[in-house]
N, C-alpha and C positions, 0 to 999 in steps of 0.2 A: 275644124270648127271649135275645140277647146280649148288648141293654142289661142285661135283670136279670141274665143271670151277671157282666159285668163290675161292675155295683155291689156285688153278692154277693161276690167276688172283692175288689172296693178294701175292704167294709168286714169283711172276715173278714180280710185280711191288715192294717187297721190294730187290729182286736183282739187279734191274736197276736203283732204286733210290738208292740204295748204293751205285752201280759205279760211278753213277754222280755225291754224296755225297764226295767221294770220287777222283773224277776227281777236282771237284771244291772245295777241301780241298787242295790242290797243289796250285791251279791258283790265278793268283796274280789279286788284284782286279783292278787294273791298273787306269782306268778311273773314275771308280763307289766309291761312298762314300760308310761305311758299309753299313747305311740302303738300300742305292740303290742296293748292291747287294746282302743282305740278299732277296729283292723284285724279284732281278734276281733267285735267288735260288728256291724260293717259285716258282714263273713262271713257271719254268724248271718241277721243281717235278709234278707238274696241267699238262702240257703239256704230260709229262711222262706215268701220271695216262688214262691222255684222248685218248691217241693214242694206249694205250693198251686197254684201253674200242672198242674203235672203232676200234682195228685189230679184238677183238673176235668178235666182228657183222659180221664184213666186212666177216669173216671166216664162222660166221654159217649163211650169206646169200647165200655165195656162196655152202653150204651143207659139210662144213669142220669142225664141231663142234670137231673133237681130235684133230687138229692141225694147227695152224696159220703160212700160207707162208707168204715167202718175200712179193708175190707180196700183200697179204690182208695189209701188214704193211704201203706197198706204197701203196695204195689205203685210207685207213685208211689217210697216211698222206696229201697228196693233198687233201681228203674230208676236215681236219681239217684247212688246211691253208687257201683252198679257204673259205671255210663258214662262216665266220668272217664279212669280209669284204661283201659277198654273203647276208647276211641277212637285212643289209642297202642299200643294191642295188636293194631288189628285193621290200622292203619297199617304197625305192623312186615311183619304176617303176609302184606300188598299187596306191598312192595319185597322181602319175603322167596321169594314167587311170582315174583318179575320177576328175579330175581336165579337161582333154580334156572333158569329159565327159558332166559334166557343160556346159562347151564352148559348144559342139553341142545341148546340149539343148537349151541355151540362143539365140543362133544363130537360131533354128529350131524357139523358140516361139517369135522371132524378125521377120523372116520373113513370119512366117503364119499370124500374128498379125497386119502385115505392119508398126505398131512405131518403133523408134528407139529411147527408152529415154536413155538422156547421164548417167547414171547410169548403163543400161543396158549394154551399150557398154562399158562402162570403166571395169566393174567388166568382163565380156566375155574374154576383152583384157588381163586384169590380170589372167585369169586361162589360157587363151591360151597360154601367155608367162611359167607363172610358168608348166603348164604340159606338156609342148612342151622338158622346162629344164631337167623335174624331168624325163621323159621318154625317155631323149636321153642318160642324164646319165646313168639309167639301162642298156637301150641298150648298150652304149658303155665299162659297167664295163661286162657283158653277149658279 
């Protein structure tokens, strides 16, 4: 069964990279210098390769392993578009956690301790401001 998806797989993605091969043997390269869109080209093909990986997942999660629907390709594609930018947001939103995190410690061992040395306070203040950033950014990219 994963020899014929993987041949399935080599000759679907060399029939689609040929059209695109072929759509973009036409297109004028307008804006882009060659190497810029030799770089455009190579893109395309990766993107190509990757959205056909991630349809046949998206296919045998959903218990579709002979045949990938529309809707697995559209699933497949908003997984690949959002996750990019998904993986530095949720990055932030980790050190933005470990940064408040700090802070409530600093603050818990400030006020059990009763001092308040200006070191303690200043460095507090810095993780308060930085994870307060880093975790609103997640939030708002989430």
């Amino acid at each position: 069964m994963s020899d014929e998806l993987d041949l399935a797989r080599r000759n679907a993605l060399q029939q689609v990279i040929g059209n695109a091969e072929a759509q973009l043997a036409g297109a004028k390269t307008g804006p882009f210098s060659e190497v810029a869109f030799t770089a455009l080209h190579t893109h395309i093909d990766q993107y190509i390769a990757d959205l056909i990986d991630e349809s046949l997942k998206v296919a045998r999660r959903n218990r579709s392993p002979d045949a990938v629907a529309e809707v697995h390709v559209h699933q497949a594609s908003d997984y690949l578009v959002s996750h990019a930018s998904g993986r530095r947001s949720r990055l932030l939103g980790f050190f933005g956690g470990l940064c408040l995190g700090g802070t409530f410690s600093g603050l818990l061992s400030m006020a059990t301790s009763g001092s308040y040395p200006a070191t303690g306070v200043v460095i507090t203040a810095v993780l308060a401001t930085a994870g307060a950033f880093m975790s609103g950014y997640h939030f708002a990219r989430d």
